[in-house]
N, C-alpha and C positions, 0 to 999 in steps of 0.2 A: 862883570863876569858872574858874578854871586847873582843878579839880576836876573839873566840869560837859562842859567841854571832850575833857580824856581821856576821860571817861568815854562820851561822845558817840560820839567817834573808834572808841573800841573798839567800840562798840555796830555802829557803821558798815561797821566793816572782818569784823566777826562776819558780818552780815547779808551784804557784800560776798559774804566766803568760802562763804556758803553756797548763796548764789542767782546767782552771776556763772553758774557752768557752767548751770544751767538757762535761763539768759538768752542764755547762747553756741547754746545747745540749738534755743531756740524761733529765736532769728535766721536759723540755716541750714535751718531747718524750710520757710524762705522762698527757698530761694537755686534758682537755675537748675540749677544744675552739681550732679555727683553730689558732688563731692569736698566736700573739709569743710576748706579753707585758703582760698580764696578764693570773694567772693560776685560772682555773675557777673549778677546781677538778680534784683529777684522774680518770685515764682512761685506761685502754688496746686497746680499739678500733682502734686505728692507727695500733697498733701492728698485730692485726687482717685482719685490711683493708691491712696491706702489705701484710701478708701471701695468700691471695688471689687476690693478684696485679699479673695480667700474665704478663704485659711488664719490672715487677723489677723481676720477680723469671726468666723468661726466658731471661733478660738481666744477671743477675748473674749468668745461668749456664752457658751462652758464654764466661763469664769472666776467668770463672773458666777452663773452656775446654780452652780456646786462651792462659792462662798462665799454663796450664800444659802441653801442647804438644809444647807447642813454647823453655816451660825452659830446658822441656828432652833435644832436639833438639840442641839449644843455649848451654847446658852443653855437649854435645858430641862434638860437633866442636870447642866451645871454647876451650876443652879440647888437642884435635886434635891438635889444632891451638900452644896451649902454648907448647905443648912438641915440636913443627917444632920450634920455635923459641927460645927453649932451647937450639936447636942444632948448630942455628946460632952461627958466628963469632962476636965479637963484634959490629961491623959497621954495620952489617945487622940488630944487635941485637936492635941498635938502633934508627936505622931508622922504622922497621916495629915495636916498643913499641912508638913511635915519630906520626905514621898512626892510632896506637889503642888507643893514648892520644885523638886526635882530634875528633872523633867520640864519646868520651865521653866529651869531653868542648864544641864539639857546640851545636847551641840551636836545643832544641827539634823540635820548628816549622819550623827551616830548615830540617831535618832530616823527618819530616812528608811531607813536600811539597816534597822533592830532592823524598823519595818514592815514594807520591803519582803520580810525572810527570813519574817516570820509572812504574810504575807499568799499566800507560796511553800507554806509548812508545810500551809496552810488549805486549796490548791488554788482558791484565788480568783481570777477571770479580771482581770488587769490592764484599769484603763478606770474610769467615774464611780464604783461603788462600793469600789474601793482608795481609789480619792483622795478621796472624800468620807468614809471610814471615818478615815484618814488625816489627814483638815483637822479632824473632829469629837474626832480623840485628842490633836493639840498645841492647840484651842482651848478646852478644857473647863478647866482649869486655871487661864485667864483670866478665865472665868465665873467661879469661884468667888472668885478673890480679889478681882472683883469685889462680888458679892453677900457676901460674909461681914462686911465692915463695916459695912455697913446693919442686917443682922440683930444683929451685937453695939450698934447705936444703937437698935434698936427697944424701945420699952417694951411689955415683955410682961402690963402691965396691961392694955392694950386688947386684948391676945385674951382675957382673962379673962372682963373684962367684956362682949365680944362672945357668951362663955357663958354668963353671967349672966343675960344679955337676952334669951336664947332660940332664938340660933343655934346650929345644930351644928355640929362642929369641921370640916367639911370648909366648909363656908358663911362661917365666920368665916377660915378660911386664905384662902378666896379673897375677901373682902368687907374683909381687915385687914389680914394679914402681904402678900399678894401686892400691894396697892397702896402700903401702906409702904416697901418695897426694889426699887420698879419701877426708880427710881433707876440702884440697884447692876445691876439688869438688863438696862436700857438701854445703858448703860454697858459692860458682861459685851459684848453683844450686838455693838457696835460694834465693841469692841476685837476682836472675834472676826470680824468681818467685814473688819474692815482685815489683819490676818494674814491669813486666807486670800486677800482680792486681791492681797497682796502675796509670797507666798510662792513661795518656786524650790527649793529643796535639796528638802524632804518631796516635793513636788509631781511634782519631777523623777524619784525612786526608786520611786512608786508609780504614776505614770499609763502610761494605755495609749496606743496609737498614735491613736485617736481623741477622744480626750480630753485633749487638749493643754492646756493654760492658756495665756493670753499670755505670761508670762514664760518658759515653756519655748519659744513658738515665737521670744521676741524673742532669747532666747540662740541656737536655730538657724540665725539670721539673722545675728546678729554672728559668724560665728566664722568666713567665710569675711570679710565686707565690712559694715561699717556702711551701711545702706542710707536713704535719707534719708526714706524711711517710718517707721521707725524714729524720726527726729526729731520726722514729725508725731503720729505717736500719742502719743508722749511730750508732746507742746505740747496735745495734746488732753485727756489726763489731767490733766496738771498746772490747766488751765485749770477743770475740772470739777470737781475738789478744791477749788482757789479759789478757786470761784464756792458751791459748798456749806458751805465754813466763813466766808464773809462772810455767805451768807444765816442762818448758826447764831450767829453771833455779832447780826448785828442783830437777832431774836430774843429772847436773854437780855439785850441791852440795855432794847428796848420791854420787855418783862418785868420788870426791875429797877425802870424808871419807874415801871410800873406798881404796883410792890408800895411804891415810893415817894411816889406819893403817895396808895394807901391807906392807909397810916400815917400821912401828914400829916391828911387828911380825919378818919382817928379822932382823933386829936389834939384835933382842933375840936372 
């Protein structure tokens, strides 16, 4: 009992510590006054003042265009990439997963600068294709280690036999192996989607004056004054994250049922 108790408590105060500041976030989101100590009544107004902000709404649809064309991109070659290195011999296997560790342990602001000097060297104009070159070079890495454990699960009997039967090898990659590790792809895709929304350092080194992302305009914005726009975009994100991983979670619930009582029915 005493057991069940702390352990509760801890669970509580974890969840406290991590979601109180977001909670303080979204409360002043609603408050009158500019200031952020006291609430002087609610309000929508900020909410409003955003939806009519041109440098937040056209910062957030670069966000959104720079991490969707960079993830397709990043999940095709990451993909690309992890079946070549499925195919490797051990020692090669290891070396080039040893080149795609490193690129995910070093720091971000190395990875921004080492860009932004090549992308100088290249004479490439700062603006959507830096920063989508940029988002497709630290996301490809997570492609793969996505997709490579799927391909080490796949039984490579069924491409076989997919030859056997009369497919040819490009018909059976995409009719066998590519629905087998959709998976890991999916997955690849995601993860590669959420780093580039959420990305500032890279982002920050390579973009142009017109290609902003939101995180860079939201830092131009704190650096003089927190602005209570700021609180609402934030209460707006947060809400639309929440609202998409309830709807993904209820989902693979009905899903599990589902596969639950197909097993029961065959049972019968």
């Amino acid at each position: 009992m005493i057991k069940k108790i702390i352990s509760r408590t801890y669970i509580a105060f974890i969840f406290l510590f991590l979601y109180a500041p977001i909670a303080i976030l979204i409360f002043f989101s609603f408050n009158k006054a500019r200031g952020r100590g006291v609430f002087t009544g609610f309000t929508l107004h900020w909410y409003r003042e955003l939806f009519s902000n041109d440098l937040i709404l056209h910062s957030f649809f670069n966000t959104i265009i720079v991490a969707a064309v960079s993830s397709i991109f990043a999940t095709i070659l990451g993909t690309m990439a992890a079946i070549g290195i499925n195919s490797f011999n051990k020692k090669m296997k290891s070396a080039v997963m040893g080149i795609t560790y490193v690129s995910i342990i070093n720091p971000e602001i190395v990875t921004g600068i080492s860009l932004m000097l090549l992308f100088v060297i290249m004479k490439l104009k700062f603006g959507f294709t830096t920063l989508i070159l940029a988002h497709i070079t630290f996301n490809v890495p997570y492609v793969i280690l996505n997709v490579l454990p799927k391909l080490r699960q796949q039984d490579n009997s069924l491409y076989e036999a997919a030859l056997d039967l009369g497919c040819t090898p490009s018909m059976a990659f995409w009719k066998v192996v590519i629905p087998d590790i959709l998976p890991g792809i999916l997955a690849g895709f995601l993860m590669a989607l959420t780093y580039s929304l959420d990305d500032f350092v890279v982002s920050y080194f390579t973009t142009g004056i017109t290609s902003q992302t939101l995180p860079i305009t939201i830092y131009s914005m704190t650096r003089k004054r927190v602005s209570p726009e700021i609180n609402a975009i934030s209460t707006v994100i947060f809400i639309v994250v929440l609202i998409s991983l309830v709807i993904m979670n209820l989902k693979e619930i009905k899903k599990e049922k589902y596969l639950i009582q197909l097993k029961r029915k065959r049972n019968k």
